[in-house]
N, C-alpha and C positions, 0 to 999 in steps of 0.2 A: 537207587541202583539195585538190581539183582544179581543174587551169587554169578553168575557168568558174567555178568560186567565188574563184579569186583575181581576175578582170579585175571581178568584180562586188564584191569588197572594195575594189579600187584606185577604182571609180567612187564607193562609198563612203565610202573615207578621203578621199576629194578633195569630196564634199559636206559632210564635217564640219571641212574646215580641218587634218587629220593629216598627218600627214610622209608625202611622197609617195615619196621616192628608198630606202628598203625596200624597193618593189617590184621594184626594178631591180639587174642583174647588177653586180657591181664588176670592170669589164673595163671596157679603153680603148676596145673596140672594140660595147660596147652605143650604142645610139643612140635618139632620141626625137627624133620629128618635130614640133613645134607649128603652130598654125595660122598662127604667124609666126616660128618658132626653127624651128634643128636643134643641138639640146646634145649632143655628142659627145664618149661616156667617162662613167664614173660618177660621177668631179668635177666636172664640166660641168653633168652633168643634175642632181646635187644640189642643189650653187645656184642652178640655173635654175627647178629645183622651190623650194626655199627661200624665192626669192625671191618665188616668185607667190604662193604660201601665205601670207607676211608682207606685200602688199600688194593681196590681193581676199579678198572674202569674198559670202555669199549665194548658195554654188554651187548650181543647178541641171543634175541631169545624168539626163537620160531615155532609158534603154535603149530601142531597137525594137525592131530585128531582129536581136540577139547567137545568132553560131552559132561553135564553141569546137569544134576538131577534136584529142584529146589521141591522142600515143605514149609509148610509154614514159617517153623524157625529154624530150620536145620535145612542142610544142601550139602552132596558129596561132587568133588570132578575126579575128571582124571584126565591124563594128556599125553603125547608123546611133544616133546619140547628139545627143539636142537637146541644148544646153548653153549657161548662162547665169550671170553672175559680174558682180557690183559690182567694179569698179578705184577701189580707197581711195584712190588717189596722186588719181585725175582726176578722181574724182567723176562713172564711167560706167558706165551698165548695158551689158553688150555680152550678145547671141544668137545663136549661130549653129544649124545645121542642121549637125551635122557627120555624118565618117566618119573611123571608125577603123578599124584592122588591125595586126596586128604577131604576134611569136614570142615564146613564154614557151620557158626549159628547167629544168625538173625539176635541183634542187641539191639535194643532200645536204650542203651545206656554207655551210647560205644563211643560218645568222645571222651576226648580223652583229658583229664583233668591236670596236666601240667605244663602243657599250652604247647604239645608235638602240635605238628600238622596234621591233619586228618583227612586220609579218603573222603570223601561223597557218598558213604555208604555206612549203612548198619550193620551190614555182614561182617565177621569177624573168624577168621582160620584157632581152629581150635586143636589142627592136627594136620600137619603136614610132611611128606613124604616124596622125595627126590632120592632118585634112583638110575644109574647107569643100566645100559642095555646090559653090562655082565654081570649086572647081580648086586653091584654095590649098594 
């Protein structure tokens, strides 16, 4: 699979409710930006991802403008991405208008050794970035 088919499965697993922290490097030094988090390390982002998974559901998430620049072992995107999600705890629909960006790198060493599930892919987010149209 190539980096634009992997940032297009990660927007999928994340509409079907799937394990999201797969996607992501196990390095202290990967990071994910949320529209209100920064999970920092692969420990971080897993439960951070875990957690949201285990408390929304009815993900809406519409690609616009995905352009996916690949090298060898590294690939940057970026995207304008509508995105919408029930919060189970609150009982609230939330929408935003977002934008996203970040860095995949190409692993040869990318499954994962304690028996998650795994993408289809060798590509791994090493840095990611989610962001509201205001600035968040």
């Amino acid at each position: 699979m190539d980096a634009e088919s992997t940032v297009r499965a990660y927007y999928e697993a994340l509409r079907a409710g799937e394990p999201l922290s797969p996607f992501f490097a196990r390095e202290e030094s990967t990071v994910k930006f949320g529209i209100g988090e920064r999970l920092t390390g692969y420990d971080e982002i897993e439960s951070g991802l875990r957690e949201q998974t285990e408390t929304t559901e009815g993900w809406t998430v519409e690609s616009d403008r995905l352009v996916v620049t690949e090298r060898a072992d590294h690939a940057w995107f970026a995207d304008d991405v509508f995105m919408a999600w029930n919060d189970t705890e609150r009982g609230i629909r939330y929408e935003f208008e977002t934008r996203w960006s970040g860095t995949l790198e190409r692993r040869e060493d990318a499954a994962d050794t304690d028996g998650a599930s795994t993408p289809d892919t060798d590509w791994r987010f090493v840095g990611m970035h989610v962001s509201t149209e205001g600035g968040t």
